[in-house]
C-alpha positions in Angstrom: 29.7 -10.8 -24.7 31.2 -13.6 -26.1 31.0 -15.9 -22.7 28.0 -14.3 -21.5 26.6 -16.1 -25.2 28.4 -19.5 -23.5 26.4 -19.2 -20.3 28.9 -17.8 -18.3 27.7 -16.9 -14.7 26.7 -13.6 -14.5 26.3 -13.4 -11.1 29.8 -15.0 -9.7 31.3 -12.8 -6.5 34.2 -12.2 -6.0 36.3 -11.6 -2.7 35.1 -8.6 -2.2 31.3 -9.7 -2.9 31.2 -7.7 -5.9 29.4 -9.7 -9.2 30.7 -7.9 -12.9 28.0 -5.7 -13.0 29.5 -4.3 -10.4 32.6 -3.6 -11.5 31.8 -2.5 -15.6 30.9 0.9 -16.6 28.3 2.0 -19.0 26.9 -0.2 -22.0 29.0 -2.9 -20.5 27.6 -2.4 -17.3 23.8 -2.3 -18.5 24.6 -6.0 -20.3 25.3 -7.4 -17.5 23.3 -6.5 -15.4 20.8 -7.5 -17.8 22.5 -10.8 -18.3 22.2 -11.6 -14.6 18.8 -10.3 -14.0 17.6 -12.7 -16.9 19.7 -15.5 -15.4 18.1 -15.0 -12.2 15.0 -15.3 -13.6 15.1 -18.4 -15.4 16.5 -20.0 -11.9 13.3 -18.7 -10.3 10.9 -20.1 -13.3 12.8 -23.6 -13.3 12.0 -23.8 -9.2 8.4 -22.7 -10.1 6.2 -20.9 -8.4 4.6 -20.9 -4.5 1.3 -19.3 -4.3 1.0 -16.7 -1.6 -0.4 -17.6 1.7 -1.3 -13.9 2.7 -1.5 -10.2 1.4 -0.4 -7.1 3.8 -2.8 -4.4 3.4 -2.0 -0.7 4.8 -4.4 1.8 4.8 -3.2 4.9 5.7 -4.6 8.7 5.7 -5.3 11.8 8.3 -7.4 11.5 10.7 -11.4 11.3 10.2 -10.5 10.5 6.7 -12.5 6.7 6.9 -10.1 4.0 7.9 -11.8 2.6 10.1 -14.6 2.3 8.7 -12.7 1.1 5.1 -11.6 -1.5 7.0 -14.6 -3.1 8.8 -15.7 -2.9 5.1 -13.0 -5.3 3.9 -13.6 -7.2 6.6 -17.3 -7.7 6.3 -18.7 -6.3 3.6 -18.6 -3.3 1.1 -22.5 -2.7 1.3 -21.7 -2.3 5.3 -19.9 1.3 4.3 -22.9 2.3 2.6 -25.3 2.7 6.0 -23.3 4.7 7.8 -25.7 5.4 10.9 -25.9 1.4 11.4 -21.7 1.7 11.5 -21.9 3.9 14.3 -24.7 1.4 16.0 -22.9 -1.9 15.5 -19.5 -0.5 14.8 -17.4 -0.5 18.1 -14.8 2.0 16.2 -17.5 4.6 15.9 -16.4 8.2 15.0 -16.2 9.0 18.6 -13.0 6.5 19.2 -10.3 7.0 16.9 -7.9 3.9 16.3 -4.7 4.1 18.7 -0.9 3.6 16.7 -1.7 0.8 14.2 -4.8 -1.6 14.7 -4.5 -5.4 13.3 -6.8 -7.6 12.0 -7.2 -10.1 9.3 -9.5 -11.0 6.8 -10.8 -13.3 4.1 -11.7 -11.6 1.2 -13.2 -13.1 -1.9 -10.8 -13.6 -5.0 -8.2 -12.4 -3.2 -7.5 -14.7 0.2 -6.2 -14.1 3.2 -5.8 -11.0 4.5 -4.0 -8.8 6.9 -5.1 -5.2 7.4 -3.1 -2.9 9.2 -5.2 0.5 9.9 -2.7 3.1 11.1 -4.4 6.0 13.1 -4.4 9.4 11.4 -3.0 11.2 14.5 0.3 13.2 14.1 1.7 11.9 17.1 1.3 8.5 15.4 2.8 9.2 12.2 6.5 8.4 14.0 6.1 4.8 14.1 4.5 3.7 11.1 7.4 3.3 9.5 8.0 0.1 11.5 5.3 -1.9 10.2 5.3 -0.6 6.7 7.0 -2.8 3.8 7.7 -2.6 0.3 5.8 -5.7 -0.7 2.1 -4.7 1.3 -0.6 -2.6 -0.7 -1.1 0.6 0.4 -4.4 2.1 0.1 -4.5 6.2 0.8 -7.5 7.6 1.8 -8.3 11.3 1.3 -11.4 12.9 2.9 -13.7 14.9 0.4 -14.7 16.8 3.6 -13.7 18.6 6.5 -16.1 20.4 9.2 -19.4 19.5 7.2 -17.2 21.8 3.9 -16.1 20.0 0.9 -12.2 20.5 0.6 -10.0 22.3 -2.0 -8.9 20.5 -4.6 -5.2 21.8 -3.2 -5.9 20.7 0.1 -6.3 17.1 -1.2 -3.3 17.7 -3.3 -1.0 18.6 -0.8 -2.1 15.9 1.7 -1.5 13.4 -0.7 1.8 14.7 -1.0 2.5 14.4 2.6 1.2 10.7 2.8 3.4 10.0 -0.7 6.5 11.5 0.7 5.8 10.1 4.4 5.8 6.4 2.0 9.4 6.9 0.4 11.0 7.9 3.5 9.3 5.2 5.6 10.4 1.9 3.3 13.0 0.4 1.2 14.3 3.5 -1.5 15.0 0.6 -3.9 11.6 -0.5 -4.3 8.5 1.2 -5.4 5.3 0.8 -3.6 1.9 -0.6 -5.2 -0.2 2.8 -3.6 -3.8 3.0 -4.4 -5.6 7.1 -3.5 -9.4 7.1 -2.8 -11.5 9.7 -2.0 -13.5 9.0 1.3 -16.8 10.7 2.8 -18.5 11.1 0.8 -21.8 10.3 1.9 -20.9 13.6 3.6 -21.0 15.7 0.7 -23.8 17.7 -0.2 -26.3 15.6 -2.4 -23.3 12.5 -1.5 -25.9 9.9 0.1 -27.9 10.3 -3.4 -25.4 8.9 -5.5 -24.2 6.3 -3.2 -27.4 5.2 -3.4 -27.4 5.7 -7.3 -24.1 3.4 -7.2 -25.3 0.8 -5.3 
């Protein structure tokens, strides 16, 4: 404690590549850890800071569930989700063509920047190689459909798809980091009495 109070580096390695926290057990071990986390953190504040260039955006969900159409949104405009019969006009990812693997495409988004956009398809067969492009630092937005065959889904339906996407997340990236994951609900200008309150939204 006594030289970590003197500045002593809390991060030196030794031959085996190990730094103190490393090595200590318990109380000791949570100080300094502590102590090098901080001391890394003041090394990063005196360099200050780079603005990021671009954001990694993943949207992910089953199939049918709107990812497509999510996003052409970001890539447009929200107020193009809102007339869906137009999408399927001027769309060339209409509802009959579902995306293939992982579709790219980047974007400039107001207040935000630039923008990459990875839609991965909803297929099963797809669900294998995801993983490859996912990373711990992207935003991941899950979309869950409200509907399936013209019904409106159980709420345990929902839950347990979730679930799946979730889990499919942790195995697919990093275990040491946690994932900035944002869930939707999707179709539901599909819903019974759902094009009235878009149009009450809007």
């Amino acid at each position: 404690k006594i030289l970590l109070e003197n500045k002593a580096d809390a991060g030196v390695v030794d031959e085996d590549g190990k730094r103190p926290y490393n090595l200590a057990t318990g109380d000791l071990k949570s100080m300094l850890r502590k102590a090098y986390d901080d001391q890394m953190y003041a090394v990063f504040q005196s360099e200050g800071t780079v603005e990021p260039s671009l954001m990694k955006l993943c949207v992910i969900g089953s199939e049918g569930s709107g990812k497509t159409t999510f996003t052409e949104s970001v890539k447009r405009s929200w107020l193009w989700s809102l007339f869906p019969d137009w999408n399927q006009l001027y769309n060339p990812y209409c509802m009959d063509q579902r995306t293939v693997g992982i579709d790219v495409s980047t974007a400039d988004v107001s207040g935000v920047g630039r923008v990459v956009v990875y839609d991965a398809a909803g297929q099963n067969q797809f669900h294998k190689t995801h993983g490859f492009f996912f990373a711990a630092n992207a935003f991941f937005i899950l979309l869950l459909s409200l509907v399936t065959g013209g019904k409106i889904r159980a709420l345990h339906e929902l839950f347990e798809e979730g679930k799946y996407w979730l889990c499919f997340l942790r195995a697919s990236i990093d275990k040491r980091s946690i994932p900035t994951v944002i869930m939707a609900a999707s179709r539901l200008d599909r819903c019974p009495g759902g094009r009235e309150i878009l149009q009450q939204v809007a």
